[in-house]
Structures are given as C-alpha cells and as structure tokens.
KEGUPA-633423 format. One record per atom (N, C-alpha, C, O): residue number from 1; residue in one letter; atom name; x, y, z. Coordinates in Angstrom, 1 decimal. Example, Ala and Ser with C-alpha at 12.3 -4.5 7.8 and 13.67 -1.06 7.14 Angstrom:
<recs>
- n | res | atom | x | y | z
- 1 | A | N | 13.2 | -5.7 | 7.8
- 1 | A | CA | 12.3 | -4.5 | 7.8
- 1 | A | C | 13.2 | -3.3 | 7.8
- 1 | A | O | 14.2 | -3.3 | 8.5
- 2 | S | N | 12.8 | -2.2 | 7.1
- 2 | S | CA | 13.7 | -1.1 | 7.1
- 2 | S | C | 12.9 | 0.0 | 7.9
- 2 | S | O | 13.4 | 1.1 | 8.0
</recs>
This chain:
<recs>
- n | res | atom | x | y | z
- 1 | X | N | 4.0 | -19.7 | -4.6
- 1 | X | CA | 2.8 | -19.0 | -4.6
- 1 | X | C | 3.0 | -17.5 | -4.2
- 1 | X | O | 2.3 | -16.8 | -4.9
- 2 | X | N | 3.7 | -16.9 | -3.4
- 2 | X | CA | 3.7 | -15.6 | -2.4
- 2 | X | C | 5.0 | -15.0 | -3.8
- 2 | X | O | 5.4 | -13.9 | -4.0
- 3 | X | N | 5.3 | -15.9 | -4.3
- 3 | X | CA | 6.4 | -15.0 | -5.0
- 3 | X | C | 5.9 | -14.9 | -6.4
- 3 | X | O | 6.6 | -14.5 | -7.4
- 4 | X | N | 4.7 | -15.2 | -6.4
- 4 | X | CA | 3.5 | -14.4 | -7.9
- 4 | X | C | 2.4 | -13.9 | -7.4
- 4 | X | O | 1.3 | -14.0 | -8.0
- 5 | X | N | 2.7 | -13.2 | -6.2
- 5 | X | CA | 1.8 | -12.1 | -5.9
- 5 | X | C | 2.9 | -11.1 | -6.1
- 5 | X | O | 4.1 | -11.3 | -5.8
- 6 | X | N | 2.4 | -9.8 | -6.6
- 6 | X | CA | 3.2 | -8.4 | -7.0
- 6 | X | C | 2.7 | -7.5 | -6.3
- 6 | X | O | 1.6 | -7.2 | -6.7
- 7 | X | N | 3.2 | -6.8 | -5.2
- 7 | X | CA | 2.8 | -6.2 | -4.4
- 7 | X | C | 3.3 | -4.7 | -4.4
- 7 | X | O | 3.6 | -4.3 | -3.3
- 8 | X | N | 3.3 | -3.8 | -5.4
- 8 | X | CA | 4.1 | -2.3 | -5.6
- 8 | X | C | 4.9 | -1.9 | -4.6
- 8 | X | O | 5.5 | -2.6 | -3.9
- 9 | X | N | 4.9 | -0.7 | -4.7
- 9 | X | CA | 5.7 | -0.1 | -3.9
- 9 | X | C | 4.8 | 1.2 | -2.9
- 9 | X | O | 5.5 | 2.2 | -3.2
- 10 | X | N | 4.1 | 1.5 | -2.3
- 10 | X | CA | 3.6 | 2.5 | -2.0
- 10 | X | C | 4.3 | 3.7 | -2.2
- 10 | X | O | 5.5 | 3.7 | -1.8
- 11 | X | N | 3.8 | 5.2 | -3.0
- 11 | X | CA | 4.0 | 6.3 | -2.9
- 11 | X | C | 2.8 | 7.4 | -3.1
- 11 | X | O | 2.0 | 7.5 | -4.0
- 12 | X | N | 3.1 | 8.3 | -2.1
- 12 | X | CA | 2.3 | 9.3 | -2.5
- 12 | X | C | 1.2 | 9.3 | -1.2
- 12 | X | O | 0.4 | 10.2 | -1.2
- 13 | X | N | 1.1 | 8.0 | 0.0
- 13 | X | CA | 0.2 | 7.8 | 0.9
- 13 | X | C | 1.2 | 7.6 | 1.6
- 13 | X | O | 2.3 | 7.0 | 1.5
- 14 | X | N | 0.3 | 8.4 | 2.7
- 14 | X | CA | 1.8 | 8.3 | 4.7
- 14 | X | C | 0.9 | 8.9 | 5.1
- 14 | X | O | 0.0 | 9.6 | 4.7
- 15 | X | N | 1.3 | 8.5 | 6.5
- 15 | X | CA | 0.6 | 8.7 | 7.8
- 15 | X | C | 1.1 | 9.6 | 8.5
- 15 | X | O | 2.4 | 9.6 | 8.3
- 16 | X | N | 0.8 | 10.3 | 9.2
- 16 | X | CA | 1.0 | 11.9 | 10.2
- 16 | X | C | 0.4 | 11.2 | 11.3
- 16 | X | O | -0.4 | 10.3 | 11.3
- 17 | X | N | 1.1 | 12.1 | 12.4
- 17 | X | CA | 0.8 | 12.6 | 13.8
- 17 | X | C | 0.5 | 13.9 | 14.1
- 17 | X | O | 1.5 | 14.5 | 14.4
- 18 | X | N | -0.8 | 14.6 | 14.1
- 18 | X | CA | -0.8 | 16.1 | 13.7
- 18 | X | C | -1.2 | 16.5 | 15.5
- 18 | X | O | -2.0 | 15.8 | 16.2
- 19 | X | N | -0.6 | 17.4 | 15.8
- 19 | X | CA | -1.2 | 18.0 | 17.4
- 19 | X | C | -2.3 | 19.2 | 17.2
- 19 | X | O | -1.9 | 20.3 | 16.8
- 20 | X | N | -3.6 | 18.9 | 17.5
- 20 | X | CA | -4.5 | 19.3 | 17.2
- 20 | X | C | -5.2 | 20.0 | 18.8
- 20 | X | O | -5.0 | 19.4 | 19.9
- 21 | X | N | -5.8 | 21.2 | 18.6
- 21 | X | CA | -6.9 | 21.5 | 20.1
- 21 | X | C | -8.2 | 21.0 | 19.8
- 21 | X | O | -8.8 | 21.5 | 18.9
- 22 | X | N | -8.8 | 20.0 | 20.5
- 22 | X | CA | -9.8 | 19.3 | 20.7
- 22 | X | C | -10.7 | 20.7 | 20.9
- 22 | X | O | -10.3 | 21.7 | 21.6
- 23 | X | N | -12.2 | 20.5 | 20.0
- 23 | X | CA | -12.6 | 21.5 | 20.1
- 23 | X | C | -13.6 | 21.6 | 21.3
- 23 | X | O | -13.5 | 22.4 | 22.2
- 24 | X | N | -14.3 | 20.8 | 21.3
- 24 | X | CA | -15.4 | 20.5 | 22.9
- 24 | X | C | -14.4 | 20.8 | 24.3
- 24 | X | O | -14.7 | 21.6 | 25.2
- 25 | X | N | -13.1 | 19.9 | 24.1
- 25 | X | CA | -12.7 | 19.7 | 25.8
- 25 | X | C | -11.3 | 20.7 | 25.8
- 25 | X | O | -10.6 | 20.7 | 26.8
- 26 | X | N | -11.1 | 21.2 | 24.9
- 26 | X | CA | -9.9 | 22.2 | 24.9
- 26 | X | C | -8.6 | 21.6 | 25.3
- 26 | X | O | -8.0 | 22.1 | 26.3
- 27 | X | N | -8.2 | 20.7 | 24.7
- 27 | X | CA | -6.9 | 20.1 | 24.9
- 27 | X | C | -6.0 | 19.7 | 23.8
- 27 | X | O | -6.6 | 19.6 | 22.7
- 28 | X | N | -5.1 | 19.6 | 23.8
- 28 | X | CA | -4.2 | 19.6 | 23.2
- 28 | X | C | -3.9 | 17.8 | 22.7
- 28 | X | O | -3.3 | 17.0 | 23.4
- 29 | X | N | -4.4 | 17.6 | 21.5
- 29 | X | CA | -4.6 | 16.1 | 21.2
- 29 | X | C | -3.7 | 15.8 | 20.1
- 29 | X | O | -3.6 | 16.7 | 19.3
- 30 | X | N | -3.0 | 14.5 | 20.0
- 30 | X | CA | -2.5 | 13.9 | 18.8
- 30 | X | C | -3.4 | 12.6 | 18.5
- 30 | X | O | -3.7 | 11.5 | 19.1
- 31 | X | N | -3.9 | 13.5 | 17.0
- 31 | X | CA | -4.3 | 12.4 | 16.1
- 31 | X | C | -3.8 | 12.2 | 14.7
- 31 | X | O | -3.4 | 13.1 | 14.0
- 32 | X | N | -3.9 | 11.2 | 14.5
- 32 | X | CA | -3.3 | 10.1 | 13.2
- 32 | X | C | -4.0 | 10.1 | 12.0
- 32 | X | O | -5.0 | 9.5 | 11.7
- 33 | X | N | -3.5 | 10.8 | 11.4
- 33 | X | CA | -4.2 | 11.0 | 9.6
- 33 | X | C | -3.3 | 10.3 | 8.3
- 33 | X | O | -2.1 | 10.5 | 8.1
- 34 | X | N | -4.1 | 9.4 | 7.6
- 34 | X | CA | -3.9 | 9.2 | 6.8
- 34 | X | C | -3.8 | 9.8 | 5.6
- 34 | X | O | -4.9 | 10.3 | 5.4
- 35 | X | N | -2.8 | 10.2 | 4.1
- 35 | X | CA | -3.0 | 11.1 | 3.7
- 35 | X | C | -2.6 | 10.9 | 2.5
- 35 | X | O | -1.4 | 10.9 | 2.4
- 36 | X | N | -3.6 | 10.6 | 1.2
- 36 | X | CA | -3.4 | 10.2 | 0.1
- 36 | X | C | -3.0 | 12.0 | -0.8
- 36 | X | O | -3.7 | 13.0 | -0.9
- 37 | X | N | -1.9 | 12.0 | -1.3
- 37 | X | CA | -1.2 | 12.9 | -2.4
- 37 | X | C | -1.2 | 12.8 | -3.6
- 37 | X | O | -0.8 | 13.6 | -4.4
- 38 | X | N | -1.8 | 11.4 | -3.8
- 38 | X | CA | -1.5 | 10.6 | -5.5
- 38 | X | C | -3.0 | 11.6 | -5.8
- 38 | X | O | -3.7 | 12.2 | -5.1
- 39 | X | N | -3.0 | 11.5 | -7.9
- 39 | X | CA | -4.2 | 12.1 | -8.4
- 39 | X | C | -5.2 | 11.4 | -8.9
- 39 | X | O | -6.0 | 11.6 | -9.8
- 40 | X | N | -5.0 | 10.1 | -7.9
- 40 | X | CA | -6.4 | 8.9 | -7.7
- 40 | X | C | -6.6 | 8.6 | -7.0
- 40 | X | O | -5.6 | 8.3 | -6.2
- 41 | X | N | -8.1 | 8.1 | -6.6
- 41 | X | CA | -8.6 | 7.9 | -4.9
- 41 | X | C | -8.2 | 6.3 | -4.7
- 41 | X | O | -8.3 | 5.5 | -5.7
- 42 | X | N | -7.6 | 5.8 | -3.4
- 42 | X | CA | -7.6 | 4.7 | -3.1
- 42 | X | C | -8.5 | 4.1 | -2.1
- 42 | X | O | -8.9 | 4.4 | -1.0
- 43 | X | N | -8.8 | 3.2 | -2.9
- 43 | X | CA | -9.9 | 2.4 | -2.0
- 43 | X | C | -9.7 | 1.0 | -1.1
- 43 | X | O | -8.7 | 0.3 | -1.0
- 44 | X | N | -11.3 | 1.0 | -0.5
- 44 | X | CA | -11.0 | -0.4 | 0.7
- 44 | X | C | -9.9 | -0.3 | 1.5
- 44 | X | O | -9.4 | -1.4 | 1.7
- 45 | X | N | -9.0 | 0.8 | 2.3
- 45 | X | CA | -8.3 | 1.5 | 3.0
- 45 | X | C | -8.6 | 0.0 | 4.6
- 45 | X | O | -9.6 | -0.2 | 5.3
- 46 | X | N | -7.6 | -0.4 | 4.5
- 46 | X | CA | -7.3 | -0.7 | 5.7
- 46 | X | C | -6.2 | -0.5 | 6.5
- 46 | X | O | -5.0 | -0.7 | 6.2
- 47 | X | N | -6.6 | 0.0 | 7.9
- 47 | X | CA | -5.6 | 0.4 | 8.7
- 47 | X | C | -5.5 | -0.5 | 10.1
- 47 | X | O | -6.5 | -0.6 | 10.8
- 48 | X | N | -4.3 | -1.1 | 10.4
- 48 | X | CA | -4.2 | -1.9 | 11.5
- 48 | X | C | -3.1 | -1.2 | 12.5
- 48 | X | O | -1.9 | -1.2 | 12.2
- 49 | X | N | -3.6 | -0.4 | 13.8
- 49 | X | CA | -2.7 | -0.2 | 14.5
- 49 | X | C | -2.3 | -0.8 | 15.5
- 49 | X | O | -3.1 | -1.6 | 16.0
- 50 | X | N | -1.0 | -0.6 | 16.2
- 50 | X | CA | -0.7 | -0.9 | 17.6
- 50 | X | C | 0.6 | -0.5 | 18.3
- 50 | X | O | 1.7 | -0.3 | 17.7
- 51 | X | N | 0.4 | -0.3 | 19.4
- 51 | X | CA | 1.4 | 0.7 | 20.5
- 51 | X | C | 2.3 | -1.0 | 20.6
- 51 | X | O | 1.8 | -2.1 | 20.6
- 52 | X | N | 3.7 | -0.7 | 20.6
- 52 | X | CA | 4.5 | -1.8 | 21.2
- 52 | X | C | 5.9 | -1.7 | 21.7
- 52 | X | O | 6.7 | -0.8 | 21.3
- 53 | X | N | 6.5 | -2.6 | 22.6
- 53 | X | CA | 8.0 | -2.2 | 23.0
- 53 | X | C | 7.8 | -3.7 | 23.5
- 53 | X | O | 6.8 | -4.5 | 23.6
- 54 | X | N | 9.3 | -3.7 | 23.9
- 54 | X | CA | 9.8 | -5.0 | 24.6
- 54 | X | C | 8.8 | -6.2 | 25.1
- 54 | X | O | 8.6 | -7.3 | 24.6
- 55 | X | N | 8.3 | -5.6 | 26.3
- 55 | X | CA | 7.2 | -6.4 | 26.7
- 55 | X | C | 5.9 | -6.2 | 27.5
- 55 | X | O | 5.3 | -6.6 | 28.5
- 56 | X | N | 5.9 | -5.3 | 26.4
- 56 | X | CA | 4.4 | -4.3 | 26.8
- 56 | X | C | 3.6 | -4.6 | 25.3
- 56 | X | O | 4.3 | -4.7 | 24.2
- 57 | X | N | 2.2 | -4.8 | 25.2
- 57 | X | CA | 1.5 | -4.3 | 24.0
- 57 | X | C | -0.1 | -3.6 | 23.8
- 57 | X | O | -1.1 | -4.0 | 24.4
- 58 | X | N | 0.0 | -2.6 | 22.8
- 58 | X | CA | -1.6 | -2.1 | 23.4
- 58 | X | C | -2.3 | -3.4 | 22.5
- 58 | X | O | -1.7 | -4.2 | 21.9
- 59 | X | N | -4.0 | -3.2 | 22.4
- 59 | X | CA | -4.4 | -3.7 | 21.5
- 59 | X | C | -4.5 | -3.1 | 20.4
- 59 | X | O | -4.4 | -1.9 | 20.2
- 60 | X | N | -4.9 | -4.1 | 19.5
- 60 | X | CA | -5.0 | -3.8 | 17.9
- 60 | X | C | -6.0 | -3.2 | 17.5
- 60 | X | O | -7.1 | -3.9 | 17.5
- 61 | X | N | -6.1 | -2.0 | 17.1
- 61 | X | CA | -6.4 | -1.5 | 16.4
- 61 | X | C | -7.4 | -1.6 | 15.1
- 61 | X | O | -6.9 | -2.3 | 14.2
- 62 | X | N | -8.4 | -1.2 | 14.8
- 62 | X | CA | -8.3 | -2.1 | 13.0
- 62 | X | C | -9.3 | -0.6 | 12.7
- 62 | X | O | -9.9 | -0.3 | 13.7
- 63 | X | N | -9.4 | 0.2 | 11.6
- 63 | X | CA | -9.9 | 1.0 | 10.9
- 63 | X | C | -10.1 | 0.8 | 9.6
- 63 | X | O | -9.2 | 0.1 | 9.1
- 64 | X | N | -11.3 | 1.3 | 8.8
- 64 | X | CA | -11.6 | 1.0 | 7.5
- 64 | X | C | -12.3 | 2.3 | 6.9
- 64 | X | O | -13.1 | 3.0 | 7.4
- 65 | X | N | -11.6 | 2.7 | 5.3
- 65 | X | CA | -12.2 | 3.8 | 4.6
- 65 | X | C | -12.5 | 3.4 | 3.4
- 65 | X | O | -11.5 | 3.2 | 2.6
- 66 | X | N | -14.2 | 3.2 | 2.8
- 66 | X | CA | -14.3 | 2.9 | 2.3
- 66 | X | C | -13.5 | 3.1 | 0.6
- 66 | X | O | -13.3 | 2.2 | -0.2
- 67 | X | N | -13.3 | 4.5 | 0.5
- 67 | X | CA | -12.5 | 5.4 | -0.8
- 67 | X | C | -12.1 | 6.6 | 0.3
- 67 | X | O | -12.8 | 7.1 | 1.2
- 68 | X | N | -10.3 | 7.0 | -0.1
- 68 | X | CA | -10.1 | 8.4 | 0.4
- 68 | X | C | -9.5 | 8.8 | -1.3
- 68 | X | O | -8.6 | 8.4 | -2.0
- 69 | X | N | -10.5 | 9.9 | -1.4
- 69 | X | CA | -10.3 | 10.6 | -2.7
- 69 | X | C | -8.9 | 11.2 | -3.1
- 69 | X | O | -8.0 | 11.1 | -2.3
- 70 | X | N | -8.7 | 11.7 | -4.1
- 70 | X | CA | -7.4 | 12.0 | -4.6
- 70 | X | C | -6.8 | 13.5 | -3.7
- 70 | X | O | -7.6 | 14.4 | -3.4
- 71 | X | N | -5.9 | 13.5 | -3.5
- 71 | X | CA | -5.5 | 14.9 | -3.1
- 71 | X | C | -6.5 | 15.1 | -1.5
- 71 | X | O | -7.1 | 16.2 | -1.3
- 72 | X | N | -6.6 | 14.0 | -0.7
- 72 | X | CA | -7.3 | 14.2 | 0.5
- 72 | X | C | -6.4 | 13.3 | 1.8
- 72 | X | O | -5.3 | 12.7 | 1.7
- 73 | X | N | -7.2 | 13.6 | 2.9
- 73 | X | CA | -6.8 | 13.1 | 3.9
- 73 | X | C | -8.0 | 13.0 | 5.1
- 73 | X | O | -9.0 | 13.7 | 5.2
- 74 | X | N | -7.4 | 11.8 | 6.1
- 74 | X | CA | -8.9 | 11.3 | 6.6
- 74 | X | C | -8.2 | 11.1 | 8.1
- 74 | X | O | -7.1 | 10.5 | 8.2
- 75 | X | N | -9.0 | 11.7 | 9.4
- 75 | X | CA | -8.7 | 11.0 | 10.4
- 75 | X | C | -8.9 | 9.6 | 11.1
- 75 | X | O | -10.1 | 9.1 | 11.3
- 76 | X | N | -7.9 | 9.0 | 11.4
- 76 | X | CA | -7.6 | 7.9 | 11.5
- 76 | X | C | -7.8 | 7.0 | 13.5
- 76 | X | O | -8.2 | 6.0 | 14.0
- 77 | X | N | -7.4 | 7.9 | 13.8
- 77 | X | CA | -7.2 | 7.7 | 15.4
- 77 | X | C | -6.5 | 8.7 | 16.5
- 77 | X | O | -5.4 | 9.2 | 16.4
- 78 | X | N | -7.4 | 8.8 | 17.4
- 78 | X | CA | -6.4 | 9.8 | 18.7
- 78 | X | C | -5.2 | 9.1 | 19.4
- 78 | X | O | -5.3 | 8.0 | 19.9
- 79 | X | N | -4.5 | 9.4 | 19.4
- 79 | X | CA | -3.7 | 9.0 | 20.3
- 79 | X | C | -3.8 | 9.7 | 22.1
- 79 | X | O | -4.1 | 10.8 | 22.6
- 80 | X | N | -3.4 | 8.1 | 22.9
- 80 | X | CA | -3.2 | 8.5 | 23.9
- 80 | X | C | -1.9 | 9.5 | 24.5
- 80 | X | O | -1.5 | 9.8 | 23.4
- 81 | X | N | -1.1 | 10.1 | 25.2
- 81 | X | CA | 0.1 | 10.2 | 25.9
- 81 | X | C | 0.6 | 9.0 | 25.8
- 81 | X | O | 1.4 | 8.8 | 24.9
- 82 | X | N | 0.2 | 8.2 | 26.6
- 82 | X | CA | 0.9 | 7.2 | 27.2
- 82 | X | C | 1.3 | 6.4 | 26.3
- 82 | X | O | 2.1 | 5.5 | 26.5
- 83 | X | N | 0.8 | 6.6 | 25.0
- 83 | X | CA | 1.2 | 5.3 | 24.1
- 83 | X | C | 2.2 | 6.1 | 23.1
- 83 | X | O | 2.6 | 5.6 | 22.0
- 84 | X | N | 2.5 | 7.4 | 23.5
- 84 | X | CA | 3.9 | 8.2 | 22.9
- 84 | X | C | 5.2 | 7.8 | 22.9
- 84 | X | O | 6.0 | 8.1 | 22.0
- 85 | X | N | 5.6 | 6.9 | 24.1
- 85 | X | CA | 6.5 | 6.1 | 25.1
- 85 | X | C | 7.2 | 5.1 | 24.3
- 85 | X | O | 8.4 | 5.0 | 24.3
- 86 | X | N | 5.9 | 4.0 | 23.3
- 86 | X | CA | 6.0 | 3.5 | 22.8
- 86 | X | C | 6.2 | 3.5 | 21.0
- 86 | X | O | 5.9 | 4.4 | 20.3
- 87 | X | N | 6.7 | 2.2 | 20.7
- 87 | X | CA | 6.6 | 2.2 | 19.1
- 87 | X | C | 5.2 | 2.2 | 18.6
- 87 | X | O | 4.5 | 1.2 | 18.8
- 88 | X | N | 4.6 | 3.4 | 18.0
- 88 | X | CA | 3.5 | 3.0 | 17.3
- 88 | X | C | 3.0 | 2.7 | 15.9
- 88 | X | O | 2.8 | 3.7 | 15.2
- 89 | X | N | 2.7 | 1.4 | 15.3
- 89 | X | CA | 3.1 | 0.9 | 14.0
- 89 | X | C | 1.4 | 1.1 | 13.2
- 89 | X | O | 0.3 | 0.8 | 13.7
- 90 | X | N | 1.6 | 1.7 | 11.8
- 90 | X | CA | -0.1 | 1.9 | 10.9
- 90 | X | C | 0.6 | 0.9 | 9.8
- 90 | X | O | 1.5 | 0.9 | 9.1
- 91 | X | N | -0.8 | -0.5 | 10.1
- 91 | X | CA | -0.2 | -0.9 | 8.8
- 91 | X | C | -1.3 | -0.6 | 7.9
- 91 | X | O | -2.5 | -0.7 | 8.4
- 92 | X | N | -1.1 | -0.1 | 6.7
- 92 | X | CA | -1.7 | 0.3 | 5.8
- 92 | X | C | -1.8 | -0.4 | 4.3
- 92 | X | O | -0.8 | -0.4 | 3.5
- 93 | X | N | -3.3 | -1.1 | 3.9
- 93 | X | CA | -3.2 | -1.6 | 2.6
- 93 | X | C | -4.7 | -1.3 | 2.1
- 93 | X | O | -5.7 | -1.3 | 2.7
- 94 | X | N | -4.4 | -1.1 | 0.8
- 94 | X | CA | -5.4 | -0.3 | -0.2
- 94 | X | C | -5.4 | -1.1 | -1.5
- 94 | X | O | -4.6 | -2.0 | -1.6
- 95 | X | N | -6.3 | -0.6 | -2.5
- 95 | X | CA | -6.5 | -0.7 | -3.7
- 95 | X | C | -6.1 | 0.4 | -4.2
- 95 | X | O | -6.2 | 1.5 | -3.6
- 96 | X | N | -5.4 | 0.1 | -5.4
- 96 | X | CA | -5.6 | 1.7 | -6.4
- 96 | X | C | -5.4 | 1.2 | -7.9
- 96 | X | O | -4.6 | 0.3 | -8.2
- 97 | X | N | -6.2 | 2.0 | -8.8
- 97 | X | CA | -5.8 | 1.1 | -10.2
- 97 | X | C | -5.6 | -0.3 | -10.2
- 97 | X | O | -4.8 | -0.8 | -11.0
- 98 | X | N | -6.7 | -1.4 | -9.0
- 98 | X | CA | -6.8 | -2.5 | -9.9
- 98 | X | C | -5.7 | -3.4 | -9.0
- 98 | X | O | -5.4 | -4.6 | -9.4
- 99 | X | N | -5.0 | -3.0 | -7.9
- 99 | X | CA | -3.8 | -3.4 | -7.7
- 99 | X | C | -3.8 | -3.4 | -5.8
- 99 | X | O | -4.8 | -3.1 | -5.1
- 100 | X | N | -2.9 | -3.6 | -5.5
- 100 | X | CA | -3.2 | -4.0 | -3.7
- 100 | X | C | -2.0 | -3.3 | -3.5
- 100 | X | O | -1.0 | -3.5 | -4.1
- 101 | X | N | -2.2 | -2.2 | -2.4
- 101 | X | CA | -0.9 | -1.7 | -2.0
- 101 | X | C | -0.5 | -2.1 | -0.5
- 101 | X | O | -1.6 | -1.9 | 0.0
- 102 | X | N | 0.3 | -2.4 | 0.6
- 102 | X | CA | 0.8 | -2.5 | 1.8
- 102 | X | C | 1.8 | -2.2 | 1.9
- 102 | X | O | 2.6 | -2.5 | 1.1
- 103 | X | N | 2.0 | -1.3 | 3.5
- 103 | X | CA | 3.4 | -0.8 | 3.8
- 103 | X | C | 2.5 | -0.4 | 5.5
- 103 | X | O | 1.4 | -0.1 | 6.0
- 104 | X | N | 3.8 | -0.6 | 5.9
- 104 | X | CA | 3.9 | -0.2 | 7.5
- 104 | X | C | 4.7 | 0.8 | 7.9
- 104 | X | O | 5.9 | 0.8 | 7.8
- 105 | X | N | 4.0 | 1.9 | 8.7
- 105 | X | CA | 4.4 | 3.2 | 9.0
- 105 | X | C | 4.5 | 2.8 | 10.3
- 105 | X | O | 3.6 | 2.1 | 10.9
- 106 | X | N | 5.8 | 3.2 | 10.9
- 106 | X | CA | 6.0 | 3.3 | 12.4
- 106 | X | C | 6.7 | 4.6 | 13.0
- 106 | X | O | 7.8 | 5.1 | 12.8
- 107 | X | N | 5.7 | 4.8 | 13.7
- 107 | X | CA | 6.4 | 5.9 | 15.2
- 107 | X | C | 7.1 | 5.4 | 15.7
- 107 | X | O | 6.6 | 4.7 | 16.6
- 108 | X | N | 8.9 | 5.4 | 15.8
- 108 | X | CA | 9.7 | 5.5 | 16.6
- 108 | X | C | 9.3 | 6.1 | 18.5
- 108 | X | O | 9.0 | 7.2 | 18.8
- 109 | X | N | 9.4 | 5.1 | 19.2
- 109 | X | CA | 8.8 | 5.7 | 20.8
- 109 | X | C | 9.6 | 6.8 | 20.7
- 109 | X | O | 10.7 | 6.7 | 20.1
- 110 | X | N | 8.8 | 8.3 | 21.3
- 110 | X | CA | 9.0 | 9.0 | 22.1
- 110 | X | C | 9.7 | 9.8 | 20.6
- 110 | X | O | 10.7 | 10.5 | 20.6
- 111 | X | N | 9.1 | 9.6 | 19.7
- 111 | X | CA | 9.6 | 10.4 | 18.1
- 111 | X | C | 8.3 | 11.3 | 17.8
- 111 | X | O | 8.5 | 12.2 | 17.0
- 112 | X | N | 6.9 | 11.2 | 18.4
- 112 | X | CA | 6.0 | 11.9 | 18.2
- 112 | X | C | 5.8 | 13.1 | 19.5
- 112 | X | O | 5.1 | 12.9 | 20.5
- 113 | X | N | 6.6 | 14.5 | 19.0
- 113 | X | CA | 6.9 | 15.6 | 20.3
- 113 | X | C | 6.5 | 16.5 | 19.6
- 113 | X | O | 6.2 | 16.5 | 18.4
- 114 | X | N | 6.6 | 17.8 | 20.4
- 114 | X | CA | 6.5 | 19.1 | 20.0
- 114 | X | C | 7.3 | 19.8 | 19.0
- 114 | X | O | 6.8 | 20.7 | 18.3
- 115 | X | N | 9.1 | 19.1 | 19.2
- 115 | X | CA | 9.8 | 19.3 | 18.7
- 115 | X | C | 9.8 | 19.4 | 17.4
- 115 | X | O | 9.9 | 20.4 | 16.7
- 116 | X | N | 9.4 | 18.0 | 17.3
- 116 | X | CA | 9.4 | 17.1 | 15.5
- 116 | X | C | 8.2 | 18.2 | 14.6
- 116 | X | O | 7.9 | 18.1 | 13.4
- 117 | X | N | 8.0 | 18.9 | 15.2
- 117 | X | CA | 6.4 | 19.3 | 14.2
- 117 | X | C | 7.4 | 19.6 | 12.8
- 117 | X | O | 8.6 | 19.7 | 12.8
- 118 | X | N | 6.7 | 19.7 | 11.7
- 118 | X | CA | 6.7 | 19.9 | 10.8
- 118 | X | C | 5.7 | 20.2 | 9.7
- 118 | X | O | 5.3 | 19.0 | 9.6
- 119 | X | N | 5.0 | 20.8 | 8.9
- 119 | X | CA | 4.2 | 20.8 | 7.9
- 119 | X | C | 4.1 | 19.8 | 7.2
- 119 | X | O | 5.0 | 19.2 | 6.7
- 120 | X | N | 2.6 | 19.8 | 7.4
- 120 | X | CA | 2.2 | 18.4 | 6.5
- 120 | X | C | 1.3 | 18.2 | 5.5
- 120 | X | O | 0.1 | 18.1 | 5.8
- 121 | X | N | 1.6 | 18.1 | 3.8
- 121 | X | CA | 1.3 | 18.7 | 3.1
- 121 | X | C | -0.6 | 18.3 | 3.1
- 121 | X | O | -1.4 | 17.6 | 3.8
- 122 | X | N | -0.7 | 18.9 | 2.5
- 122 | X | CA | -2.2 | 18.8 | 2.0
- 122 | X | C | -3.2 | 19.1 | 3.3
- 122 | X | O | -4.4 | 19.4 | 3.0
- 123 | X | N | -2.7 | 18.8 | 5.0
- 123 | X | CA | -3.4 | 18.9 | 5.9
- 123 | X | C | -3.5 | 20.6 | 6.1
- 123 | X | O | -4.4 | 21.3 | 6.5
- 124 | X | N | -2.6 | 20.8 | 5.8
- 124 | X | CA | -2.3 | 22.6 | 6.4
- 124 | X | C | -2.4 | 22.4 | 7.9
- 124 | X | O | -3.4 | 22.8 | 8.4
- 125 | X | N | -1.6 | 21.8 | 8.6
- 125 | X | CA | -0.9 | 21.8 | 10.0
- 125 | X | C | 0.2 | 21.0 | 9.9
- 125 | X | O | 0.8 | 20.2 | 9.2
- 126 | X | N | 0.4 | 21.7 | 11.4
- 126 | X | CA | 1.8 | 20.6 | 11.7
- 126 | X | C | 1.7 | 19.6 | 12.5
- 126 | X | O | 0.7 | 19.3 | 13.2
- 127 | X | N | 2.7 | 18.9 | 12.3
- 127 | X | CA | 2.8 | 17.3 | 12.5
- 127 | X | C | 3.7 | 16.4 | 12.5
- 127 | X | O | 4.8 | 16.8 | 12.1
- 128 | X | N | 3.8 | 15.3 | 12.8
- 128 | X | CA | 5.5 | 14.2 | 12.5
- 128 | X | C | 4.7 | 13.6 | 11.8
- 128 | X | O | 3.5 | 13.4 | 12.0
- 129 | X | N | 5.5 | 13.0 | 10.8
- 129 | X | CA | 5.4 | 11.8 | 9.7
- 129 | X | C | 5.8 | 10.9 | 10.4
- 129 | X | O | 6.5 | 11.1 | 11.4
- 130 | X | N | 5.5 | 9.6 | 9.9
- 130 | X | CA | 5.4 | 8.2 | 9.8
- 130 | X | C | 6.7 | 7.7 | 8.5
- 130 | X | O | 6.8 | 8.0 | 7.3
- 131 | X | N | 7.6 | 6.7 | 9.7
- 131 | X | CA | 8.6 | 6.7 | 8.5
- 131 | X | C | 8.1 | 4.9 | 8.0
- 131 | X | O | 8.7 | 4.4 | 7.0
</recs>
C-alpha cells in the first residue's frame, strides 16, 4: 500500500530563520518563515514543529495556511533563545497541482546565529535556511 503512494520531491519551498527587531518591544527576535518560490500557490500548508536533543523535548508545535501564493512567504513561528541549543525540526506538507508534497527542514542546534545570516530570497532579509 505505502509503496503506491507517490510522494514528489519538494522544490522551490524552505524554511528560514530570519533575525528580525520586534516592533512594539524592541528586541531582537528569530522567527520562522516559510517560503514558497515556485509560480503556483500551495495549499492546505501544514507545519509541524519541535525543539529536540538527546533527552530533552519541547512540545509540538502544529501551524496551518490555508494557500501561500506563488512567489510569497508567510510567518510561521518565533523562536525562543533557549530552543537555539537545540535541533529544531519544520515538518512541512502541502498540496500543489493536485498532488501532496512532504519534507522535513531541520535546524542543526546552535546552527541558527548571527554568523550564519545570509539573504533570503524573496523575504529581502537575512537569515539561515533550513537544510
């Protein structure tokens, strides 16, 4: 049965860690954006997160977007500090064209820093990707 389900390949959708200044409390915040590049919107967006290591775990997470349009991107979740420490894992599955996509983005602990920033396309800021 599991081996006539066809499950693609995801491309074109990844997750960022972008360091942002919180506009009310003036702080310096990392939050989690999801970020569709393809030139069609995917829909029924589910996102399942969670902080984890050895024998520690945060709870799970669960986020839902109904459609993120083509050539867009959507905030997803703040991150704490404390859960920088740790592996942080986005599982991510959608519709697109008719079809089911899943793939799991993980933060390597202590991979989401100042250092890592990078430009990230379509947000216009910097940020670490999700490998």
């Amino acid at each position: 049965m599991k081996k006539d389900i066809e499950i693609p390949e995801v491309t074109g959708v990844f997750v960022a860690a972008i360091r942002e200044i919180h506009s009310e409390y003036k702080t310096n915040d990392w939050n989690v954006y999801i970020v569709n590049e393809q030139d069609i919107p995917i829909e029924m967006v589910l996102i399942v997160s969670r902080g984890y290591e050895k024998h520690l775990e945060t709870s799970k997470m669960r986020h839902k977007l109904a459609q993120l349009p083509p050539k867009s991107f959507a905030k997803v979740e703040f991150l704490l500090d404390d859960v920088l420490a740790l592996n942080n894992e986005f599982q991510v599955t959608y519709f697109a064209d008719n079809k089911m996509y899943d793939k799991k983005f993980i933060f390597r602990k202590n991979t989401i820093n100042m250092n890592a920033l990078r430009a990230i396309p379509l947000v216009g800021k910097k940020g670490v990707m999700a490998n």
